[in-house]
VEXZA-411841 format. One line per 2 residues: number of its first residue (from 1); their letters; for each residue x, y negated, z negated of C-alpha. Coordinates in steps of 0.25 Angstrom, whole numbers, always signed. Example, Ala and Ser with C-alpha at 12.3 -4.5 7.8 and 13.67 -1.06 7.14 Angstrom:
// VEXZA-411841
1) as) +49,+18,-31  +55,+4,-29
END
This chain:
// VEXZA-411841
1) xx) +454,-302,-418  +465,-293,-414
3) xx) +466,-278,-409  +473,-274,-422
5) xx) +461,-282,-430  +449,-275,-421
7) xx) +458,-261,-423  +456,-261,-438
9) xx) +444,-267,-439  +435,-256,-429
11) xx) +444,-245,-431  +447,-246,-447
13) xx) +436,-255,-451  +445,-265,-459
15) xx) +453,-277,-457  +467,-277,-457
17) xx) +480,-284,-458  +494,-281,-458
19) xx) +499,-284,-469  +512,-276,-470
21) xx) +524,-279,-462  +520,-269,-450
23) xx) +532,-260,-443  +534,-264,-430
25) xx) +530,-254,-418  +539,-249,-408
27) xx) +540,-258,-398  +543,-248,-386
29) xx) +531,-243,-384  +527,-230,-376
31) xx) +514,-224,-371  +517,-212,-382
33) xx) +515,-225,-393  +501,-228,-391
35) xx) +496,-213,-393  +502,-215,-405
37) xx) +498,-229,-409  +483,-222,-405
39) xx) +485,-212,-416  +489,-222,-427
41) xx) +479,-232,-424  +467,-221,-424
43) xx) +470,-218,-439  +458,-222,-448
45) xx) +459,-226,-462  +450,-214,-466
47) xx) +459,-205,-457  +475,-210,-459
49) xx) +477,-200,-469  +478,-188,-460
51) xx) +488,-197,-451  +499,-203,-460
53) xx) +505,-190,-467  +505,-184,-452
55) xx) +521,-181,-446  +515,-185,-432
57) xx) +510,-197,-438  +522,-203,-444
59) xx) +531,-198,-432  +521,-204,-422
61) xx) +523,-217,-432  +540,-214,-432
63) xx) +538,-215,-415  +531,-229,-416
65) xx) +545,-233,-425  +535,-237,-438
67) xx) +532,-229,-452  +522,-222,-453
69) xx) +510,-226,-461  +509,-220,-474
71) xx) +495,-227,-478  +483,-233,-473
73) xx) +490,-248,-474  +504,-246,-467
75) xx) +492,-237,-456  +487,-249,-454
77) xx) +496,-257,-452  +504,-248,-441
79) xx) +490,-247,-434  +490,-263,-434
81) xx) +503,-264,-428  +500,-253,-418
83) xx) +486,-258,-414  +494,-273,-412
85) xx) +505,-265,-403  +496,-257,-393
87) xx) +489,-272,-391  +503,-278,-387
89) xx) +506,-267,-377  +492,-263,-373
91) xx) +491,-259,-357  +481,-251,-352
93) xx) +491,-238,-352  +494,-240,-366
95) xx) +480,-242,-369  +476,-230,-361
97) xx) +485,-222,-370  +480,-227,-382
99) xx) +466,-222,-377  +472,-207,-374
101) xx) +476,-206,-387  +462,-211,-395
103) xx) +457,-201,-385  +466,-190,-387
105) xx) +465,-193,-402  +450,-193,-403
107) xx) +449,-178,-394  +461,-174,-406
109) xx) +449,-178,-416  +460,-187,-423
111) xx) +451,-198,-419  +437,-198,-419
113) xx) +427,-204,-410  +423,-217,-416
115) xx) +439,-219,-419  +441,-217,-405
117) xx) +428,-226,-400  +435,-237,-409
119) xx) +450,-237,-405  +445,-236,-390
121) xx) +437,-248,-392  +448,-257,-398
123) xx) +459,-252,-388  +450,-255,-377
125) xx) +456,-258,-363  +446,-272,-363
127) xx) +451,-274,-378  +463,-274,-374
129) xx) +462,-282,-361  +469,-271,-353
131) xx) +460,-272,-343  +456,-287,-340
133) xx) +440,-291,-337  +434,-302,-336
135) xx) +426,-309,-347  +422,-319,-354
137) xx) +434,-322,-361  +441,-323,-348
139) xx) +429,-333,-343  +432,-343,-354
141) xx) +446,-342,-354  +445,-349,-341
143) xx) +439,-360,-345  +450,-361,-355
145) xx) +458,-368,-346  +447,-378,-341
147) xx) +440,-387,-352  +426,-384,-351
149) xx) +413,-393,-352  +405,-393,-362
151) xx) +394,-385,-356  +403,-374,-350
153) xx) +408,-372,-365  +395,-373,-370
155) xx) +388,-362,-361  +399,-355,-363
157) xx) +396,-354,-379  +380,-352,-377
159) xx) +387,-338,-369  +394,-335,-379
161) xx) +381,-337,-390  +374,-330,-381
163) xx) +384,-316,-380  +386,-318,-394
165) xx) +372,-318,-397  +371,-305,-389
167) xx) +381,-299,-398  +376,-301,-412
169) xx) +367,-294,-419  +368,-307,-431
171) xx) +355,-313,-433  +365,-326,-439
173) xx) +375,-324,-429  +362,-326,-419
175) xx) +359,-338,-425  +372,-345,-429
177) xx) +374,-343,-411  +360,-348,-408
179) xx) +364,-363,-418  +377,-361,-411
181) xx) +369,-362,-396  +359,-373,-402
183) xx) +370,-381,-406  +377,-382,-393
185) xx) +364,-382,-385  +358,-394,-395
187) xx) +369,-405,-394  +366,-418,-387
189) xx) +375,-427,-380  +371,-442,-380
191) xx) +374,-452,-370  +371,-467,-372
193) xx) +367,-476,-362  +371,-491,-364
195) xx) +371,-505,-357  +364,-518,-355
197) xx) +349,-519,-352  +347,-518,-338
199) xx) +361,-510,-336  +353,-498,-328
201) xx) +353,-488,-340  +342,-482,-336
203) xx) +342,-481,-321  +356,-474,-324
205) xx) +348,-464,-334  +339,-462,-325
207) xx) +347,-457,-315  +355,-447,-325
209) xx) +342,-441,-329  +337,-439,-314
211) xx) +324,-447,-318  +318,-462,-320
213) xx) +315,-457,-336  +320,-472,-342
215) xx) +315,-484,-336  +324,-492,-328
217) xx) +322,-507,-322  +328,-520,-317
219) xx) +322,-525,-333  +327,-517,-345
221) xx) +319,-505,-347  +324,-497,-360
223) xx) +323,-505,-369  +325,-493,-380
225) xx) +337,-483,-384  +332,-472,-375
227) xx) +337,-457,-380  +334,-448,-370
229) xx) +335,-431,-372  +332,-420,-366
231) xx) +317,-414,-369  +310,-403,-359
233) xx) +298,-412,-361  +300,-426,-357
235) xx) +296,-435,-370  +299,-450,-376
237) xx) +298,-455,-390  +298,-469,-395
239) xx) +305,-473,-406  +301,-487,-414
241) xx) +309,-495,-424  +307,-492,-438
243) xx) +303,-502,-446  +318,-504,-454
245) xx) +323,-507,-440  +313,-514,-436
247) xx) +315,-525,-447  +330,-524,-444
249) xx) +326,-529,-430  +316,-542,-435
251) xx) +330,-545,-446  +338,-544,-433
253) xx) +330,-553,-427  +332,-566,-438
255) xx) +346,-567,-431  +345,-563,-417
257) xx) +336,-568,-407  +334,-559,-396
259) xx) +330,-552,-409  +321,-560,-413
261) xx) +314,-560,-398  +312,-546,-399
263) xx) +306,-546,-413  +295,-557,-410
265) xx) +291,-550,-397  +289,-536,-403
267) xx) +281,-542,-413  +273,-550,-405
269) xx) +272,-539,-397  +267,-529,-406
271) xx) +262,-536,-419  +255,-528,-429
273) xx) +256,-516,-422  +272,-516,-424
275) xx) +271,-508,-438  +265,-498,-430
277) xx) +278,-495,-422  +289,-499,-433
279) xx) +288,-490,-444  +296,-486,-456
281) xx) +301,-472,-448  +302,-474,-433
283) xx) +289,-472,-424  +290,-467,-414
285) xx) +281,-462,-401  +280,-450,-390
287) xx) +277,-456,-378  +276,-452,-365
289) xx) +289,-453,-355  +281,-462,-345
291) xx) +276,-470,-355  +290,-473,-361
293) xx) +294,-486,-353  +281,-493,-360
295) xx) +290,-491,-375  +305,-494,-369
297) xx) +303,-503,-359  +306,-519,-361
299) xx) +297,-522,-350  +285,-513,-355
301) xx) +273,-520,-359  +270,-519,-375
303) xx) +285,-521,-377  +286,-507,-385
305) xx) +300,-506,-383  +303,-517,-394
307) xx) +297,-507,-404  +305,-495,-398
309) xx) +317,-490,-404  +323,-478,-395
311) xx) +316,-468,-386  +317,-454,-386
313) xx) +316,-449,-371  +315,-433,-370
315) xx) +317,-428,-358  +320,-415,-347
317) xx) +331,-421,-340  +341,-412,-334
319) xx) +352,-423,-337  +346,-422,-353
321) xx) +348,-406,-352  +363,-404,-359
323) xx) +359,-411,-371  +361,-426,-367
325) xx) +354,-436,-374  +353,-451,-368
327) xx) +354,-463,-376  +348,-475,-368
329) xx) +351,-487,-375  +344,-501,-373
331) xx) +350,-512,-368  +362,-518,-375
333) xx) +357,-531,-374  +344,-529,-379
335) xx) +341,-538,-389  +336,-528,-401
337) xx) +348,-526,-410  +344,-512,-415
339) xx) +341,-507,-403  +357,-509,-401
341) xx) +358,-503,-415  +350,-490,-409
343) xx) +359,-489,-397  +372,-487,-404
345) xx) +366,-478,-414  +364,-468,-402
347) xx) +376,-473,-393  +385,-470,-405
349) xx) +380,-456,-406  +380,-454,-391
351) xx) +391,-445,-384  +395,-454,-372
353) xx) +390,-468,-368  +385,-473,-355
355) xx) +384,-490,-354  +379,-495,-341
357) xx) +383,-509,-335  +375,-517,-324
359) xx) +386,-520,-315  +381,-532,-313
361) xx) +381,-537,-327  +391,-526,-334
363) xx) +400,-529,-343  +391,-538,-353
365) xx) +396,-541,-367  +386,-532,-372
367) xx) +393,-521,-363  +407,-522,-368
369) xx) +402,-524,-381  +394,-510,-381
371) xx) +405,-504,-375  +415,-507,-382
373) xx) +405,-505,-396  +403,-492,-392
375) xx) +416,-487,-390  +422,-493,-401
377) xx) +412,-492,-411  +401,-481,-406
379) xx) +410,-469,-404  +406,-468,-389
381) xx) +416,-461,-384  +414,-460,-371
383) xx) +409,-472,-361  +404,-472,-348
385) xx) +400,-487,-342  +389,-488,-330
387) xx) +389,-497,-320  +376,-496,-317
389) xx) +370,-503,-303  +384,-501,-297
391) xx) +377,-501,-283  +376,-515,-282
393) xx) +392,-519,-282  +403,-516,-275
395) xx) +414,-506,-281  +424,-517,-282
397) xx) +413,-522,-291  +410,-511,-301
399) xx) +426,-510,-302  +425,-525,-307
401) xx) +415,-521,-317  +421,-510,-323
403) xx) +435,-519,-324  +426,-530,-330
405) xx) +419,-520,-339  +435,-518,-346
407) xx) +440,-530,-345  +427,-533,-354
409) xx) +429,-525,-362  +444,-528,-366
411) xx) +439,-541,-368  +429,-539,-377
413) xx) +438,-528,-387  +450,-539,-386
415) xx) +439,-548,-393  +437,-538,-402
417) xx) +452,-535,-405  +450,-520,-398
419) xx) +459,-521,-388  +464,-508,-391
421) xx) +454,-502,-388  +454,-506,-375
423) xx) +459,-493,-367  +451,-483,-379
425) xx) +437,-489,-372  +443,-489,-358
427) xx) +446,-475,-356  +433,-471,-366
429) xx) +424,-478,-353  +421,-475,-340
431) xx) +415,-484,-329  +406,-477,-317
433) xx) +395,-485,-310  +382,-482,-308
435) xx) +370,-485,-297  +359,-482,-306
437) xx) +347,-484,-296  +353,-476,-286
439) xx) +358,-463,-295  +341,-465,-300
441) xx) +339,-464,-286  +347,-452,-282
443) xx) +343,-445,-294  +328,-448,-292
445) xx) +326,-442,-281  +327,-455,-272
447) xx) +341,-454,-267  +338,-458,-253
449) xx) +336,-473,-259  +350,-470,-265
451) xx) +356,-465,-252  +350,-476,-243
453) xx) +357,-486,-253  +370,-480,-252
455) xx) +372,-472,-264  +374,-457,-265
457) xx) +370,-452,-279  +386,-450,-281
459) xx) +387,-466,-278  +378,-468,-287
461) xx) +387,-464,-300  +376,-455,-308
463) xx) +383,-443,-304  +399,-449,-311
465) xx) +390,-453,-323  +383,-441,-324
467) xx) +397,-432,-322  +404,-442,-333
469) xx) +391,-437,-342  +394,-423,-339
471) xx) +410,-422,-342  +408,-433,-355
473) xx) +396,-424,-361  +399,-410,-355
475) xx) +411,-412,-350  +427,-403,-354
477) xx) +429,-414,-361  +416,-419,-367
479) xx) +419,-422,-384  +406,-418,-390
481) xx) +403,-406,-380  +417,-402,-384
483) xx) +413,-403,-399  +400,-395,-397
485) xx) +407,-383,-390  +417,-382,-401
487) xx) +407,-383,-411  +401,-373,-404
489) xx) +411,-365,-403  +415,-366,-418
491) xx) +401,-360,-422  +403,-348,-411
493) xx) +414,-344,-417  +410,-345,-433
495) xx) +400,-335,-428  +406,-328,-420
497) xx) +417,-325,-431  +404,-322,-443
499) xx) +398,-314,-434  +414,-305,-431
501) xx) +415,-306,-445  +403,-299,-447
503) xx) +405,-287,-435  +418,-285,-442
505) xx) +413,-284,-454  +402,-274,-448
507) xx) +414,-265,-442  +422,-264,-455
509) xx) +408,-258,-463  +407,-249,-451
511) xx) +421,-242,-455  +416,-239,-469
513) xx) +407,-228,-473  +395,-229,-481
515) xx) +401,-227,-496  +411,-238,-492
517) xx) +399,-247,-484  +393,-244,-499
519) xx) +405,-249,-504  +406,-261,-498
521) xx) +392,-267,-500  +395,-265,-514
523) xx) +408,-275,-513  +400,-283,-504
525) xx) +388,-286,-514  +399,-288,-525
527) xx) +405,-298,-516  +392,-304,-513
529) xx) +388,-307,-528  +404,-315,-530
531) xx) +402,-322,-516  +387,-326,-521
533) xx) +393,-334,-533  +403,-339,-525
535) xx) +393,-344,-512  +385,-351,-524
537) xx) +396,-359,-531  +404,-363,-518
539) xx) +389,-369,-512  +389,-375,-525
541) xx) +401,-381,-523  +398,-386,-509
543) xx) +384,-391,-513  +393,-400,-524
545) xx) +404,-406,-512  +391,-409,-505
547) xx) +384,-417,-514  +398,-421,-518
549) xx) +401,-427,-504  +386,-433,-503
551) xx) +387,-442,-515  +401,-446,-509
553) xx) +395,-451,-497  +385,-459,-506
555) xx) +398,-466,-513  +403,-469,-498
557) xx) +391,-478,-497  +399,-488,-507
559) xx) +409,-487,-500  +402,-492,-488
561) xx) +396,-504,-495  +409,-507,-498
563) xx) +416,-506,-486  +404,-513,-477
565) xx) +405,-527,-488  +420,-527,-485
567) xx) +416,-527,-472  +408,-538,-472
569) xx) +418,-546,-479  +427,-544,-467
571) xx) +417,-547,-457  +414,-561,-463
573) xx) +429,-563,-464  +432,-561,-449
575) xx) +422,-570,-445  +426,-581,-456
577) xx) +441,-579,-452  +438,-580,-437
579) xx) +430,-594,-439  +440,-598,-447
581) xx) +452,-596,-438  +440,-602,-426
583) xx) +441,-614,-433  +454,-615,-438
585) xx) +461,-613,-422  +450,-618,-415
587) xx) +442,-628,-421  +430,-621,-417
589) xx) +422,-608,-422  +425,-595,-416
591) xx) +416,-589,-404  +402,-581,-407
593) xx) +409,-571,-398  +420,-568,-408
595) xx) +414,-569,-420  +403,-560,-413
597) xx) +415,-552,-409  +421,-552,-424
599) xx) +409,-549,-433  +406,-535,-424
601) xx) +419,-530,-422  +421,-534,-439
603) xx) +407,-526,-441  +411,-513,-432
605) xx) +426,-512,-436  +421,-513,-451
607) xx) +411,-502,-450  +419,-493,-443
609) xx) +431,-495,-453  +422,-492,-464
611) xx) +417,-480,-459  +431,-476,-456
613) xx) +432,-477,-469  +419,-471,-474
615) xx) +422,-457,-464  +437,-457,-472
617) xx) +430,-456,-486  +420,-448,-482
619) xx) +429,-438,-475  +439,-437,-486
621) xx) +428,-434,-496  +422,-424,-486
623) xx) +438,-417,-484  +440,-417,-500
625) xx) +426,-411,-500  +431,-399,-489
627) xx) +442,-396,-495  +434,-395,-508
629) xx) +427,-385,-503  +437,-378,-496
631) xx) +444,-377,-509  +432,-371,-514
633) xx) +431,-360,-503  +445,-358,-506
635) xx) +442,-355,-520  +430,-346,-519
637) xx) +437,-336,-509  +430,-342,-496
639) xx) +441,-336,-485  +440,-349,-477
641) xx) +454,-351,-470  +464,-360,-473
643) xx) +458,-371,-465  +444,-373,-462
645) xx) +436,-382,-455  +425,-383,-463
647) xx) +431,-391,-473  +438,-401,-465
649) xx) +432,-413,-466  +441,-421,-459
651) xx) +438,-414,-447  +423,-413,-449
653) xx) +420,-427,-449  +429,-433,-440
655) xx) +421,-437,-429  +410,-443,-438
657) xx) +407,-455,-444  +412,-462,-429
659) xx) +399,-466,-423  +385,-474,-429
661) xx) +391,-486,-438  +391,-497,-429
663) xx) +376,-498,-422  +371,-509,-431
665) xx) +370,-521,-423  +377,-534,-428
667) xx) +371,-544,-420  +363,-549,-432
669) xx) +375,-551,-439  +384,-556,-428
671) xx) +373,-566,-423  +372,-573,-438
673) xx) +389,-574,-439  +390,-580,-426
675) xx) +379,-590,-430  +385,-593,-441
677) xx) +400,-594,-437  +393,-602,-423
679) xx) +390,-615,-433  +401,-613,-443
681) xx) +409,-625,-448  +424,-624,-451
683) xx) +419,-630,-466  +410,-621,-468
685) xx) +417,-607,-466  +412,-603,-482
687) xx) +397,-604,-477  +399,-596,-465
689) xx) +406,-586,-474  +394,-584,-485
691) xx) +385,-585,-471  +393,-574,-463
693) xx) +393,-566,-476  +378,-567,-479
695) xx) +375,-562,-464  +386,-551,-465
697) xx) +380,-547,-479  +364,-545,-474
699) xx) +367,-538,-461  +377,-530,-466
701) xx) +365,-522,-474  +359,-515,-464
703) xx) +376,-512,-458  +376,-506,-472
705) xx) +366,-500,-473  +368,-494,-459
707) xx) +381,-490,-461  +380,-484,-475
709) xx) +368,-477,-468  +375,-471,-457
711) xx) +387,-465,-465  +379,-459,-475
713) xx) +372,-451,-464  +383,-446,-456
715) xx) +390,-442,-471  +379,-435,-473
717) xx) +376,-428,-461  +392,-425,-462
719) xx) +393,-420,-475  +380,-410,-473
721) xx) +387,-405,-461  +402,-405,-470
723) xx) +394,-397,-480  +391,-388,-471
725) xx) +403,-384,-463  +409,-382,-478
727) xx) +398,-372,-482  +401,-365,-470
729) xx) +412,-355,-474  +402,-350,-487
731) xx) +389,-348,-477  +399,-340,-469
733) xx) +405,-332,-480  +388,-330,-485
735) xx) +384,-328,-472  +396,-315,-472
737) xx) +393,-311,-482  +378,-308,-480
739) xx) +380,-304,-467  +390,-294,-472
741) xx) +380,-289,-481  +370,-285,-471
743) xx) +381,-278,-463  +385,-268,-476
745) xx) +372,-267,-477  +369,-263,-464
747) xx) +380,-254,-461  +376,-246,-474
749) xx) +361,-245,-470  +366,-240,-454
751) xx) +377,-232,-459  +372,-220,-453
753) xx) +371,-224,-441  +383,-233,-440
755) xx) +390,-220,-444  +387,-214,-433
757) xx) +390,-225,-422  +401,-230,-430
759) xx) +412,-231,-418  +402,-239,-408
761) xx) +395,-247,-419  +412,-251,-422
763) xx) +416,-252,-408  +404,-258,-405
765) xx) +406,-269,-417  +420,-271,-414
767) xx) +417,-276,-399  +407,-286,-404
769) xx) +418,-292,-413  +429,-291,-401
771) xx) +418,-298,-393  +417,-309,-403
773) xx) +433,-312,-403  +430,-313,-389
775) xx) +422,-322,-389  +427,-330,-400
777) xx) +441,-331,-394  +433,-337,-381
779) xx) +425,-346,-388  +439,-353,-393
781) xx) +444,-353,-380  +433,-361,-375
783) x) +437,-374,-370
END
């Protein structure tokens, strides 16, 4: 807010803006000017009167080369122009003249006392910055230059809700600050750990978190998805598989072996007593910490860990103390299919992606494959590859197993036609090596046996890691950190512009006497009964572009359906062109690696068109929708802006509906094609057509299903959220005006008093809303 706003607001109690085409001031400015320009501006629109017929008035006027006013308008506008001209030449003798003459006026009683208190308030030395001090502002402007991590920026916005909180007298104001610090002190940031069985994935979390808290062996261990989080008190739950999942994994296991294996043991294993750990919803058990290895171990006796779906590990890690969330994944290799499903469910939710490789056996298929699924089809966007055990090569040989590492992977997207994608993965990962055992040892109080072996705990590559963790999640240039502080900051500021709006309103009632107080509740209650029936029909209106855009997202599932049987068809065709061609050049049918290679790339590449194509109709149903609305503001007065944020749907949803669709496992399906085209004939193409079809057809259900499943959620969750970001401007406009309601009310029922501290109780006002600009303007210029 500028000097000339402040001026009209505190001294005049009104807001105003030039609207006539002010005469310029004379530009050669002498000390005798700013006596005069005090005597103007200390005219009152209850005292100007007496000025404007005045022959010293209008020559005072003739010397500053304008006209002078003949009413209260053309007043106000030369006090504008003035007030603007004492800012461009302020210095402190200038200044110091202006004072001399409010003074000299108040002892001439031309001005009174609570004039005088206001003027010398706004033409304050520190208001002005004609004498420079150190502040806050100053603090943050310094950091202007340097991006600043995450947790700088964030303690510096729980100061600022803290001084704000200080300030305000607002019991919502109070509350709207404390959802703005629960937010930013709630949010999580995940990290999932990958690799083979036996890769050293927990012997390197162990060493992160300071403590043997998973179990680690030469044997794998975790045999479970493991989430640990931070809890004061140390606690583990164990959740089982439901019983839909569970007859996904016995259908599963008709196809696939080392399904089947796994199947027959748990049921020999457990018997009747299975129905009591598989139900309908999910059991599942508290269980204490130490007792925790006997449900996730593979080696543990009574094989609980076939029954185990994930673990929930709570625990008072200083390493767990910002809000990070560990996602221990099992084995890639390990033979239950849904357990993969689980993973990349939570991998594709996951901020950044740790996958450890043995050195001695890195580089698998199974590896290359993960990596490259999760960076092309998970929306992982950052990737840091372990090498774990590193202290048993030479460097010569890590150096060859990060260059193998690459080479394996342009292979493996050249078979899958990605070659383009080569550089996009190679500059998304990073490579740093690890000795897992010795980083434990340092870090668990046993570093001697790490130092008699030759490794310092900066050797041992815990502390790169955990530095690469720091600057990925907290770090300057950390994405989701970067998207919490300016949510954050997007909050502060919408309360911190409700609560301005409310002072200043509070400092224009405090101008007006008590008939005119009266007055204005009167026209306040009148307005209240219009704005009542128009809240009512624009909710109404919003209630029906709600329910408008849910029943559109049920018309999408058709469109899925759809999209999904084409789908199919073009599946079945790649695979039936490729045998074709097989046979046709090469006399022979094609490799179980291709067509492996050709029904899983077909699958993902099809899903994600799809959804493409779902995110497109729904947004363009969600944009027509904003701008429906935004119409309707429009139409009932809402003074909303040109553009607003609120209804842009576009911009709302553009970084959803990227992650989530591609976790089911295909190997079911993969398996029964590569079967099939295995003891195909080049006569006998038609059969492997129907065949291919039928299997496409029965597992393609549950991919429906899946996927149908999936979107309808996230639209859901999307459009509730949509819904409400476009209610938002009429809450705010309620919210006014029954806060604007108390204040008339308020001011009439103290009126006494305020009258008589009516110059501090302005002044006093006035600070708190420059404080607020203050602090506004730094938190936009927080970086």
């Amino acid at each position: 807010m500028s000097l000339a706003n402040d001026y009209f607001l505190l001294y005049h109690g009104i807001t105003f803006e030039q609207t006539l085409d002010a005469e310029t001031i004379k530009t050669e400015i002498d000390e005798e000017f700013f006596s005069i320009y005090a005597l103007i501006i200390s005219a009152t629109r209850k005292d100007y009167e007496k000025y404007l017929p005045l022959n010293s008035f209008i020559i005072l006027c003739e010397k500053l080369s304008v006209k002078a006013p003949t009413n209260i308008s053309e007043l106000n506008h030369l006090q504008h122009t003035i007030v603007e001209t004492i800012i461009n030449n302020k210095s402190k003798k200038n200044i110091d003249i202006l004072h001399e003459s409010f003074n000299y006026l108040k002892k001439e009683s031309i001005l009174n006392y609570e004039n005088y208190a206001k003027l010398i308030s706004l033409f304050e030395y520190q208001e002005l910055d004609i004498i420079e001090e150190a502040s806050s502002e100053e603090n943050i402007s310094s950091l202007e230059n340097n991006k600043s991590s995450f947790k700088e920026l964030k303690s510096i916005l729980e100061n600022i809700i803290n001084e704000l909180k200080i300030q305000t007298s607002n019991e919502k104001t109070v509350d709207d600050l404390d959802e703005v610090n629960k937010y930013l002190n709630t949010q999580k940031f995940s990290i999932g750990i990958t690799g083979v069985m036996n890769a050293g994935k927990s012997t390197m979390l162990n060493a992160l978190m300071g403590k043997e808290i998973l179990g680690s062996a030469v044997v794998p261990e975790t045999a479970n998805l493991t989430i640990v989080k931070h809890n004061p008190t140390e606690s583990a739950k164990v959740f089982y598989w439901n019983q839909d999942e569970w007859n996904r994994i016995e259908k599963s296991a008709l196809q696939l072996e080392s399904m089947r294996d796994y199947v027959n043991e748990t049921k020999k294993i457990f018997g009747d007593e299975l129905s009591s750990y598989i139900k309908k919803e999910s059991r599942f058990d508290e269980v204490d910490i130490k007792d925790l290895s006997s449900y996730t171990s593979a080696e543990a006796e009574g094989k609980k860990c076939n029954l185990v779906k994930y673990v929930e590990l709570g625990s008072n890690l200083d390493f767990l103390n910002d809000g990070i969330e560990i996602v221990d994944t099992p084995g890639l290799d390990d033979p239950v299919i849904q357990r993969e499903e689980i993973t990349k469910e939570y991998i594709s939710a996951c901020d950044m992606m740790l996958h450890l490789m043995n050195v001695s056996q890195s580089a698998t298929l199974k590896d290359i494959e993960f990596i490259i699924d999760a960076l092309l089809y998970q929306n992982i966007s950052k990737l840091l590859i372990v090498i774990t055990r590193a202290d048993t090569v030479s460097k010569e040989q890590l150096e060859e197993v990060i260059e193998y590492t690459k080479t394996s992977i342009k292979r493996q997207l050249k078979a899958q036609n990605k070659d383009s994608k080569l550089d996009y993965i190679l500059k998304t990962i990073k490579f740093i090596p690890i000795s897992g055992k010795m980083a434990l040892l340092h870090r668990t109080g046993r570093e001697k046996e790490a130092l008699d072996a030759g490794f310092t705990i900066e050797d041992t590559g815990i502390l790169e890691i955990e530095e690469y963790l720091n600057e990925t999640l907290f770090g300057s240039s950390s994405q989701k950190g970067e998207l919490i502080i300016q949510s954050g900051k997007s909050q502060l500021l919408k309360t911190i512009e409700k609560e301005s709006r409310s002072l200043n309103y509070e400092l224009k009632l405090l101008s007006k006497s008590k008939e005119e107080l009266n007055n204005e509740l009167e026209e306040f209650n009148k307005k209240k009964a219009v704005n009542s029936r128009m809240f009512t029909a624009m909710s109404e209106d919003i209630t029906y572009y709600k329910n408008d855009a849910n029943n559109y997202i049920e018309s999408l599932e058709s469109f899925l359906e759809s999209e999904l049987i084409d789908l199919q068809v073009v599946i079945k065709q790649r695979v039936i062109s490729d045998v074709r061609y097989s046979f046709e050049k090469t006399k022979k049918r094609p490799e179980n690696s291709r067509i492996k290679v050709i029904v899983e790339t077909a699958i993902k590449d099809g899903i994600i068109d799809v959804i493409r194509d779902y995110r497109y109709k729904f947004i363009k149903k969600s944009q027509t929708i904003g701008e429906q609305c935004e119409q309707k503001y429009h139409d009932f007065g809402f003074s909303i802006g040109h553009k607003n944020d609120n209804f842009d749907a576009r911009g709302f949803f553009q970084d959803d509906f990227k992650a989530g669709f591609l976790t089911s496992s295909n190997e079911v399906l993969i398996s029964q094609i590569v079967n099939a085209v295995s003891i195909s004939k080049v006569n006998k193409l038609t059969q492997l057509d129907i065949e291919i079809e039928s299997y496409i057809k029965n597992e393609f259900t549950s991919i429906e299903q899946d996927i149908k499943s999936k979107a309808k959620k996230v639209s859901k969750l999307l459009i509730e959220s949509f819904f409400q970001t476009l209610n938002a401007p009429l809450k705010t406009v309620e919210q006014k005006m029954i806060n604007d309601e108390k204040i008339i009310q308020n001011q009439i029922a103290s009126f006494e008093n305020n009258d008589k501290n009516r110059a501090k109780l302005s002044i006093d006002i006035h600070k708190k809303i420059k404080k607020l600009d203050s602090i506004n303007n730094n938190i936009k210029g927080l970086n």
